[in-house]
DSSP file (Angstrom, degrees, kcal/mol; ACC not computed):
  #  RESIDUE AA STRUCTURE BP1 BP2  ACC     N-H-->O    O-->H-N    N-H-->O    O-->H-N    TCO  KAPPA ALPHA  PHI   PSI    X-CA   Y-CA   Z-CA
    1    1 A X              0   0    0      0, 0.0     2,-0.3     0, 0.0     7,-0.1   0.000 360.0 360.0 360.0 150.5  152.2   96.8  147.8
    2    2 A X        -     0   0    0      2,-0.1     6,-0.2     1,-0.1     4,-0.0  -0.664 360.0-137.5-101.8 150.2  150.9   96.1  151.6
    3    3 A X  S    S+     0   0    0     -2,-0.3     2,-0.2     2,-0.1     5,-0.1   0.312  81.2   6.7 -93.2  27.9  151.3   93.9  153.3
    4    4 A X  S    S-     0   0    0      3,-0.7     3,-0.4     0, 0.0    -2,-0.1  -0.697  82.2-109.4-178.3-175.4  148.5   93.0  155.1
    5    5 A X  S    S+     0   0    0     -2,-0.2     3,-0.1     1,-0.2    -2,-0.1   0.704 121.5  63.6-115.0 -13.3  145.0   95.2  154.1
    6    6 A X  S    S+     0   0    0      1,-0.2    82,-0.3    80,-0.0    -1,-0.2   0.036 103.9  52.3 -84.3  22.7  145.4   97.0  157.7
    7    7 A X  S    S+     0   0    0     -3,-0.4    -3,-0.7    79,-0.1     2,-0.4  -0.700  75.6 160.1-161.3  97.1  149.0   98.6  156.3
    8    8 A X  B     +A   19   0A   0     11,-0.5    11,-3.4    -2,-0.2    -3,-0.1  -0.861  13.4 175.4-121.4 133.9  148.3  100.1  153.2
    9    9 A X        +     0   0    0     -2,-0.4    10,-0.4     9,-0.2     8,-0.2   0.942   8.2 149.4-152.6 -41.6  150.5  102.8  151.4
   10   10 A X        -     0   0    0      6,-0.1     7,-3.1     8,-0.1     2,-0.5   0.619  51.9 -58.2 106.8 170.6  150.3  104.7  147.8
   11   11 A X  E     -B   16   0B   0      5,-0.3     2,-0.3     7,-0.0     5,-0.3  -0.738  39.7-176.5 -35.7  94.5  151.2  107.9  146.2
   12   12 A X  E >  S-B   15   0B   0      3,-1.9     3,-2.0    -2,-0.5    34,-0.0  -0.997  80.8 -27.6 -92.8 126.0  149.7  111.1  147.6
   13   13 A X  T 3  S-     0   0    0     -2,-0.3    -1,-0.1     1,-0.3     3,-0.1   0.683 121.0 -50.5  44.4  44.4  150.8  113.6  145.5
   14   14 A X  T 3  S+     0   0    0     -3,-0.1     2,-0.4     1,-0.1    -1,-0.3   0.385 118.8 102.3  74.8 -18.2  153.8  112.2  144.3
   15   15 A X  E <  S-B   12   0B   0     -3,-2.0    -3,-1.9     2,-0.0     2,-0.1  -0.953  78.8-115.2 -94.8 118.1  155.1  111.4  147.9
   16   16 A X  E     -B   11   0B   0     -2,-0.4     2,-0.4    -5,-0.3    -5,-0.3  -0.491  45.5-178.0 -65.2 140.4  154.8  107.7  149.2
   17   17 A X        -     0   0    0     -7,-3.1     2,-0.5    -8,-0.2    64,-0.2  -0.997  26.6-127.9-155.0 115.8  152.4  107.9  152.0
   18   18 A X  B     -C   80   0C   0     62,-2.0    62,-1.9    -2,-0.4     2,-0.5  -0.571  44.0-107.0 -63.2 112.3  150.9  105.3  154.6
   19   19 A X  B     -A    8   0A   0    -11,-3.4   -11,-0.5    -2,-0.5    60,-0.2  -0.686  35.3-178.7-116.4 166.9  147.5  105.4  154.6
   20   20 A X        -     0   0    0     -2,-0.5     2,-0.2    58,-0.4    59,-0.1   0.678  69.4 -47.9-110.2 -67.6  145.3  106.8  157.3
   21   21 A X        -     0   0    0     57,-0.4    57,-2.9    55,-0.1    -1,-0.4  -0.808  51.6-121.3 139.2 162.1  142.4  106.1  156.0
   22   22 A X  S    S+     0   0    0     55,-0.3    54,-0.2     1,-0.2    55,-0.1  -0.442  77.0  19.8-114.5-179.9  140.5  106.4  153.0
   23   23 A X  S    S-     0   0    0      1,-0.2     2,-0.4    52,-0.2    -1,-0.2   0.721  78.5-179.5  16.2  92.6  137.0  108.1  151.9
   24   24 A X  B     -D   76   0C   0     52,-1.1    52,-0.7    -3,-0.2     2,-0.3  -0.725  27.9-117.5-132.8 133.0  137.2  110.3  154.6
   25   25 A X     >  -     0   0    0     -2,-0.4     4,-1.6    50,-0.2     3,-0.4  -0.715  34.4-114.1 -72.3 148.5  134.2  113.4  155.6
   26   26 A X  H  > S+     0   0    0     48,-0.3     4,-1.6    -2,-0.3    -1,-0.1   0.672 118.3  53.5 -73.9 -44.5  135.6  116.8  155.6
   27   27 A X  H  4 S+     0   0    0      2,-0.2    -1,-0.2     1,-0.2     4,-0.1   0.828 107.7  53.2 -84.2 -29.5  135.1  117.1  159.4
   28   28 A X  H  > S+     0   0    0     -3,-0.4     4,-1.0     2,-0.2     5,-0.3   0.776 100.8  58.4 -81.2 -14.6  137.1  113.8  159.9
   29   29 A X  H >X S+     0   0    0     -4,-1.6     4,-1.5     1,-0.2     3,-0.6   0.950 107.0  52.3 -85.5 -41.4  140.2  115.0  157.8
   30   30 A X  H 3X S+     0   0    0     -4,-1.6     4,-0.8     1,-0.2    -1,-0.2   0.580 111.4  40.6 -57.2 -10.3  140.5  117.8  160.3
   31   31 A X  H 3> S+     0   0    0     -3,-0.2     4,-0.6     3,-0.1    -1,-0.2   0.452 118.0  44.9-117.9   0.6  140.5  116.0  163.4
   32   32 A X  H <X S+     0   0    0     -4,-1.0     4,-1.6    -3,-0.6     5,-0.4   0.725 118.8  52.1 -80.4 -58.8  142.8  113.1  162.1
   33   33 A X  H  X S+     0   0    0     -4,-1.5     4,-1.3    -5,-0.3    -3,-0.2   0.706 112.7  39.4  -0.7 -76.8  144.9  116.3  160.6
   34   34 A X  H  X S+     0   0    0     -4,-0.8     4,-1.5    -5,-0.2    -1,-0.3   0.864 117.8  53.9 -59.0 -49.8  145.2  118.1  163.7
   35   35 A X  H >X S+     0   0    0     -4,-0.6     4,-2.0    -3,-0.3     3,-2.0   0.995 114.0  39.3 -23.2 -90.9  145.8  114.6  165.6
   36   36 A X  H 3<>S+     0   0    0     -4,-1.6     5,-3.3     1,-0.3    -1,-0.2   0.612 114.9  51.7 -39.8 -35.6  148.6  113.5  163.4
   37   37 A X  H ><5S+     0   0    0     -4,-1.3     3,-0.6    -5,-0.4    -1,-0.3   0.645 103.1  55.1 -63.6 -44.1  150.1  116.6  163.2
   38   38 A X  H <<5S+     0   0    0     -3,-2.0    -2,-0.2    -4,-1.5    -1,-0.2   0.928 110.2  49.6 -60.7 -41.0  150.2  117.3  167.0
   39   39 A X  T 3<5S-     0   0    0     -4,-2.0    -1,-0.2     1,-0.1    -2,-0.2   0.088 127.6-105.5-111.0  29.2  152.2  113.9  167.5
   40   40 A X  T < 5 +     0   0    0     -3,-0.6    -3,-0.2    -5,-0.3     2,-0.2   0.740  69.5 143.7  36.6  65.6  154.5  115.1  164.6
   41   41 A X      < -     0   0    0     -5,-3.3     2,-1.2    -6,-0.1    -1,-0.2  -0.696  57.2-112.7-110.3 170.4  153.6  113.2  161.6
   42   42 A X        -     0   0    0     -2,-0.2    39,-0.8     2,-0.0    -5,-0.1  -0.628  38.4-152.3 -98.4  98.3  153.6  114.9  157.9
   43   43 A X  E     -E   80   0C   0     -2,-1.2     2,-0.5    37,-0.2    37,-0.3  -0.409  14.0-171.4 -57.0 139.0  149.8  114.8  157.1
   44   44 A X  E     -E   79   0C   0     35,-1.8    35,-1.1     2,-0.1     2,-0.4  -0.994   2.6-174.5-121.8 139.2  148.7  114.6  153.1
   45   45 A X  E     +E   78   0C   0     -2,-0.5     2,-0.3    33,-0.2    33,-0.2  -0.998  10.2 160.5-130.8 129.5  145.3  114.9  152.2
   46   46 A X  E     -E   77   0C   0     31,-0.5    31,-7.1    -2,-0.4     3,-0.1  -0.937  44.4 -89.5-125.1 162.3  143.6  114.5  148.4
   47   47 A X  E     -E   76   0C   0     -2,-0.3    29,-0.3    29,-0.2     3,-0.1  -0.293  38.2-121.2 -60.3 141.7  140.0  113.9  147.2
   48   48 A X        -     0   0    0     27,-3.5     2,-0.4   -24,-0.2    29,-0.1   0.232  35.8-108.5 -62.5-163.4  139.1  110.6  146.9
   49   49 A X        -     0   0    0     -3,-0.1     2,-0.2    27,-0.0    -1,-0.1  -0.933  44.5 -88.7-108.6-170.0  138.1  110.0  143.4
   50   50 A X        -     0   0    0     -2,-0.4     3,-0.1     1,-0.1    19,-0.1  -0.508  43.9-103.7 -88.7 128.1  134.4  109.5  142.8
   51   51 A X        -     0   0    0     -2,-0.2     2,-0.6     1,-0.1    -1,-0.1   0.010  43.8-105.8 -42.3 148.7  132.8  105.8  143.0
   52   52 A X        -     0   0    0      1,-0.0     2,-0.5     2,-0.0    -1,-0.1  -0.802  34.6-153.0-100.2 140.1  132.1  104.4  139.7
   53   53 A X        -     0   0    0     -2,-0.6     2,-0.4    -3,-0.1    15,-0.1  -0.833  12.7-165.0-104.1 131.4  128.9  104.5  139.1
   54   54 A X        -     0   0    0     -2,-0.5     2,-0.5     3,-0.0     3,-0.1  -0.904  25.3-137.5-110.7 147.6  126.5  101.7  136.4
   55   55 A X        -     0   0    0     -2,-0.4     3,-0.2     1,-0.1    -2,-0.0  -0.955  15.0-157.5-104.6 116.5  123.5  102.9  135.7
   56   56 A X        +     0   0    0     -2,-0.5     2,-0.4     1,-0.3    -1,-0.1   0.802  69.5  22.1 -91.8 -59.1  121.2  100.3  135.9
   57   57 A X  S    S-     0   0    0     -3,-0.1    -1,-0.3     0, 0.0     2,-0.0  -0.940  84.7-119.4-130.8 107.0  118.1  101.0  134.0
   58   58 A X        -     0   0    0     -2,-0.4     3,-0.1    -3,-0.2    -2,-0.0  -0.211  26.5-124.0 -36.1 123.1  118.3  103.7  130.8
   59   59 A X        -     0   0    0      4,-0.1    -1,-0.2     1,-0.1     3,-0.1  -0.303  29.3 -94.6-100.6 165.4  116.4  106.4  131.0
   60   60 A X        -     0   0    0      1,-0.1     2,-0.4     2,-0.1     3,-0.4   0.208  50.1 -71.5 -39.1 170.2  113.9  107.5  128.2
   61   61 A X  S    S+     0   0    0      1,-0.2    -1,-0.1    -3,-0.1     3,-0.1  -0.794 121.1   7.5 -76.9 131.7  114.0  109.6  125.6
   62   62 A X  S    S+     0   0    0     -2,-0.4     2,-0.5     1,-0.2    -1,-0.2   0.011  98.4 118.8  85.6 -10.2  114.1  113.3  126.7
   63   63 A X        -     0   0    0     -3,-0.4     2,-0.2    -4,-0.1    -1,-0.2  -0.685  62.7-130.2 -88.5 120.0  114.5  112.2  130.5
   64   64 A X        -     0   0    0     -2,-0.5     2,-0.4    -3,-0.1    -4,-0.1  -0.679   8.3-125.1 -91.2 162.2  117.9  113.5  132.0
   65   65 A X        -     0   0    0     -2,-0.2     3,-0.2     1,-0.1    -1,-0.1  -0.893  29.3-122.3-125.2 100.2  120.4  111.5  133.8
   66   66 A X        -     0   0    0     -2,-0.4     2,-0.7     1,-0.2    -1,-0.1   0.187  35.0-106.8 -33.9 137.3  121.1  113.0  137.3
   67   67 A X    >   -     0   0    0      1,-0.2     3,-1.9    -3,-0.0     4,-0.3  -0.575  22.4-149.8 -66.2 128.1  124.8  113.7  137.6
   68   68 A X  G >> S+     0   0    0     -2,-0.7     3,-3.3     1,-0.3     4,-1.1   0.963  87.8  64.2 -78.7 -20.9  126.3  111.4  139.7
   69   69 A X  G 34 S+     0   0    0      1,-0.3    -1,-0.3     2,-0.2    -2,-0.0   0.733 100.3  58.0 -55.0 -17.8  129.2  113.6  141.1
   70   70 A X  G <4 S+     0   0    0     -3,-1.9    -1,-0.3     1,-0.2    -2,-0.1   0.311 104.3  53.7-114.4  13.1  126.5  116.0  142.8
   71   71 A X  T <4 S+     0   0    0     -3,-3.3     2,-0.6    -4,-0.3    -2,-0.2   0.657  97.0  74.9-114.4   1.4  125.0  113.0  144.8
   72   72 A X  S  < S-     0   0    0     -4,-1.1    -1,-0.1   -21,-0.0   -22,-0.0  -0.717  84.4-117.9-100.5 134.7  128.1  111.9  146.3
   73   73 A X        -     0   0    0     -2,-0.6     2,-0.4     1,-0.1    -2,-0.1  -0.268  32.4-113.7 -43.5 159.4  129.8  113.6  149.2
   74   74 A X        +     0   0    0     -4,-0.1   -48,-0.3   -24,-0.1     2,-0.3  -0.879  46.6 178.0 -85.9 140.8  133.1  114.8  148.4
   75   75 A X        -     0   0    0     -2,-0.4   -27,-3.5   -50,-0.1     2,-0.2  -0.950  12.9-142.1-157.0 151.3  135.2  112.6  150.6
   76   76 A X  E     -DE  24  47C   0    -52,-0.7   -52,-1.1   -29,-0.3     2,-0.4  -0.842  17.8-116.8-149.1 155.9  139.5  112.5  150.9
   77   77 A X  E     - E   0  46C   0    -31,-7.1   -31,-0.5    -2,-0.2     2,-0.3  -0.674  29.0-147.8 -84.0 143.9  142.4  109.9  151.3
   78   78 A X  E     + E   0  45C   0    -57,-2.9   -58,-0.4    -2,-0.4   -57,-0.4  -0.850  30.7 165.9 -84.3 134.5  144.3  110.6  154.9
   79   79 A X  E     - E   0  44C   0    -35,-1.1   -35,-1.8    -2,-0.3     2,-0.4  -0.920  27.9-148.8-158.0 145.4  148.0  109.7  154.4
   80   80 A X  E     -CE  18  43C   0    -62,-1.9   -62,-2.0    -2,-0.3   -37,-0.2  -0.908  23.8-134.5-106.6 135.1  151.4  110.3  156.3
   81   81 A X  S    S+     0   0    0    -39,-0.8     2,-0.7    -2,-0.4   -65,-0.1   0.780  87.5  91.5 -81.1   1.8  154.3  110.5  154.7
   82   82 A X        -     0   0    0      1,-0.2     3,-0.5   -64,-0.1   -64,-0.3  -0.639  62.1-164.5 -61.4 113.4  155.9  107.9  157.5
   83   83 A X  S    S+     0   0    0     -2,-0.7     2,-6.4     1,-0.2    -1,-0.2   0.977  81.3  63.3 -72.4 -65.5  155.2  104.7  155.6
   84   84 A X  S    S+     0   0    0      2,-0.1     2,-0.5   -77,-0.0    -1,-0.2   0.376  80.6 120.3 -73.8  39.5  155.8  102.4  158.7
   85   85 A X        +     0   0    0     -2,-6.4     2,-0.1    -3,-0.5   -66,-0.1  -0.773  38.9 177.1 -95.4 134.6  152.7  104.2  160.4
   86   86 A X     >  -     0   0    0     -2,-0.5     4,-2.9     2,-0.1     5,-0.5  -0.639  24.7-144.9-145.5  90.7  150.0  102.0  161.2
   87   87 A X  H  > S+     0   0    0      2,-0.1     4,-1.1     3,-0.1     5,-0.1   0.727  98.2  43.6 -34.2 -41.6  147.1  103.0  162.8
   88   88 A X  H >4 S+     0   0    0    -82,-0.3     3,-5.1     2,-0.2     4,-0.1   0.899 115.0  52.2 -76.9 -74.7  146.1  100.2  164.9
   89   89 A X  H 34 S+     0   0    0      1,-0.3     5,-0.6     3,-0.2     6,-0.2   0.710 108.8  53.6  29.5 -80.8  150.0   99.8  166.0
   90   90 A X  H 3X>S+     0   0    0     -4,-2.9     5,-1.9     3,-0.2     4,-0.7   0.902 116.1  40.4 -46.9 -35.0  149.7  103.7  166.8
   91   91 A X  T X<5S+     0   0    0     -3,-5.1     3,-1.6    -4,-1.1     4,-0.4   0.855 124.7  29.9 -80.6 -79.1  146.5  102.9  169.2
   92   92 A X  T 345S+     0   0    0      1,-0.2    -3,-0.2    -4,-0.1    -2,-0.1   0.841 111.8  62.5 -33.9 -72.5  147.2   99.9  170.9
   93   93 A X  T 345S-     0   0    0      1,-0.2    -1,-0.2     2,-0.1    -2,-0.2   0.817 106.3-137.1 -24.1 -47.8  151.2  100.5  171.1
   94   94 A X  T <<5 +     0   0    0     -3,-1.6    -3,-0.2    -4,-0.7    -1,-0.2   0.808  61.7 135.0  92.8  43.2  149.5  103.2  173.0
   95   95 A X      < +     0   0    0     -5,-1.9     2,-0.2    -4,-0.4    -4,-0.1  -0.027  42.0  94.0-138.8  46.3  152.2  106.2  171.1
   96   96 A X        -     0   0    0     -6,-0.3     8,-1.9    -5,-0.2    -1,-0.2  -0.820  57.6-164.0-135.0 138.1  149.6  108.9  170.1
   97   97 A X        -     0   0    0     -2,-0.2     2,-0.4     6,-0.2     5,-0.2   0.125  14.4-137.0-107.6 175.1  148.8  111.9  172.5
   98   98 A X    >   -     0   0    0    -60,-0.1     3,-0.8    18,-0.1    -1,-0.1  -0.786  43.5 -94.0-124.1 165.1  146.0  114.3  172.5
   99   99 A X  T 3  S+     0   0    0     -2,-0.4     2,-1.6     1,-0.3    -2,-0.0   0.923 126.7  54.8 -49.5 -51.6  146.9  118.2  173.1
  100  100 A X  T 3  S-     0   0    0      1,-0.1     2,-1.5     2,-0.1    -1,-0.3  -0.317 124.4 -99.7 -91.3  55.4  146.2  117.5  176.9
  101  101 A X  S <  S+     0   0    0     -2,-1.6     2,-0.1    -3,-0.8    -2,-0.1   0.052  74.4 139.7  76.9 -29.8  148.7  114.7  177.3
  102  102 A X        -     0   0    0     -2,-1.5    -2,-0.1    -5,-0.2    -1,-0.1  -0.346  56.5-113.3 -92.6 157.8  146.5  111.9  177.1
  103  103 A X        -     0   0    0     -6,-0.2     2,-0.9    -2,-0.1    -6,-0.2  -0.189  38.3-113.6 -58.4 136.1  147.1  108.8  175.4
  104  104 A X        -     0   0    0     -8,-1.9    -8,-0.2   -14,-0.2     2,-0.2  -0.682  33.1-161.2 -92.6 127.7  144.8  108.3  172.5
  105  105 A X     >  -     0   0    0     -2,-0.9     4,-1.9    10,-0.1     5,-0.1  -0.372  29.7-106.7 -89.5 172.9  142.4  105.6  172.7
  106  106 A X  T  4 S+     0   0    0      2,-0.3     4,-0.1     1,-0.2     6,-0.1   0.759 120.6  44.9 -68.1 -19.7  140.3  103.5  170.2
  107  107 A X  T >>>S+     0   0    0      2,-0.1     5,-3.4     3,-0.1     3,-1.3   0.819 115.7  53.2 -95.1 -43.5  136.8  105.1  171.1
  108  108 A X  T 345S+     0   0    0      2,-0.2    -2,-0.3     1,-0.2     3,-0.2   0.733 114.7  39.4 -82.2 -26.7  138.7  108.6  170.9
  109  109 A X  T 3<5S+     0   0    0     -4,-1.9    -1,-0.2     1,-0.1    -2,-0.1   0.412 110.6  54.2  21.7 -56.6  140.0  107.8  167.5
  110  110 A X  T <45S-     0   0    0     -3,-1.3    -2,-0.2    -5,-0.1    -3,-0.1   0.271 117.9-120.5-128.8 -20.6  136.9  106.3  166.4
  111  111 A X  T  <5S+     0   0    0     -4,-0.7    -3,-0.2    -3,-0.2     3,-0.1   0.759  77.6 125.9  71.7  19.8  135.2  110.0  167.7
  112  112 A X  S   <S+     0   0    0     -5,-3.4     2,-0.3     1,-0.1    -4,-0.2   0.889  72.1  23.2 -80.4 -32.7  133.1  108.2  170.1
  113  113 A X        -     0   0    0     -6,-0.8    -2,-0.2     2,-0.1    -1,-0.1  -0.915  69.7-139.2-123.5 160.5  134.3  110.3  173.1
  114  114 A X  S    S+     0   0    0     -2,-0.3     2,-0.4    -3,-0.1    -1,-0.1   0.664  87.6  44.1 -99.3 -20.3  135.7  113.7  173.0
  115  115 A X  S    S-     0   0    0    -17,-0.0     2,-1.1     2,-0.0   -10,-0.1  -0.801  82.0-127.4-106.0 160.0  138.3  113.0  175.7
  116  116 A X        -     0   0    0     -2,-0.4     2,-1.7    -9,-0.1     3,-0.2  -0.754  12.1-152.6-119.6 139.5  140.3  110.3  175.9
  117  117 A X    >   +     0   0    0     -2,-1.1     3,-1.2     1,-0.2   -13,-0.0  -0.481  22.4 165.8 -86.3  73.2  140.5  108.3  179.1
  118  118 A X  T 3   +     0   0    0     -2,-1.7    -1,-0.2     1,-0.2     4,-0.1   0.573  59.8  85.6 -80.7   7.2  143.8  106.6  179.4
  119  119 A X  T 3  S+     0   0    0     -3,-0.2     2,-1.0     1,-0.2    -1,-0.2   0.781  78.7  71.4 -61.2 -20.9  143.5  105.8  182.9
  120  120 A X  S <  S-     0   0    0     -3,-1.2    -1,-0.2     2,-0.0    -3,-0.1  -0.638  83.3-138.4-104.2  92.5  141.6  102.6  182.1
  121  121 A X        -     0   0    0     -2,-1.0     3,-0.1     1,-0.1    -2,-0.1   0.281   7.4-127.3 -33.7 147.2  143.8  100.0  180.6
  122  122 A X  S    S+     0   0    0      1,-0.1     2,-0.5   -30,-0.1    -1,-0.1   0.894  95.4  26.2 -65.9 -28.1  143.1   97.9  178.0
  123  123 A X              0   0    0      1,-0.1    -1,-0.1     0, 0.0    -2,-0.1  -0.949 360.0 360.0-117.6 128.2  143.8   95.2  179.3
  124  124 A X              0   0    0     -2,-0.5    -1,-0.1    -3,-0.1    -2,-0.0   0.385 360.0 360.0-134.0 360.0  143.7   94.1  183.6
């Protein structure tokens, strides 16, 4: 169980895994991937499972009832198999790198900037 809702950890595939994040885009599980991987953590990825869906109001007779699995993204858990991994830890603590050296920040993370600027502390 975690201990806090920002240290979260499960099963992946049978491996106990800290996770990353959860319901994750396709395009974001490749750049945490590649991330995590660079700064030489053991990445696991599955599909999320699909939101439960209530259906609200019944539909007629003869009217079909859209599958819901084809209106939802497919979307995946992020997980490392380091349990004591904590993403915020990892940012602030300031102890994950980018491919060009620099220290990963919270906006670069977060995919708000494409480089990450560590020259400007967080704090002054």
């Amino acid at each position: 169980m975690a201990i806090n809702k920002n240290h979260e950890f499960e099963e992946l595939n049978g491996v106990k895994c800290a996770i990353v994040e959860k319901n994750v885009k396709p395009e974001r599980v490749s750049f945490l991937k590649e991330l995590l991987e660079y700064n030489r953590y053991t990445v696991i990825v599955i599909p999320s499972p699909a939101p439960k869906v209530v259906t609200a109001i019944l539909p007629k007779e003869g009217e079909q009832v859209p599958d819901p699995s084809s209106r939802t993204p497919e979307t995946f858990t992020v997980g490392v198999t380091d349990v004591s991994f904590n993403a915020i830890n990892a940012i602030f603590g300031r102890l994950l790198h980018t491919k060009d050296g620099h220290i990963v920040t919270l906006a670069y993370w977060q995919q708000k900037e494409k480089t990450a600027h560590d020259e400007i502390p967080y704090f002054e």
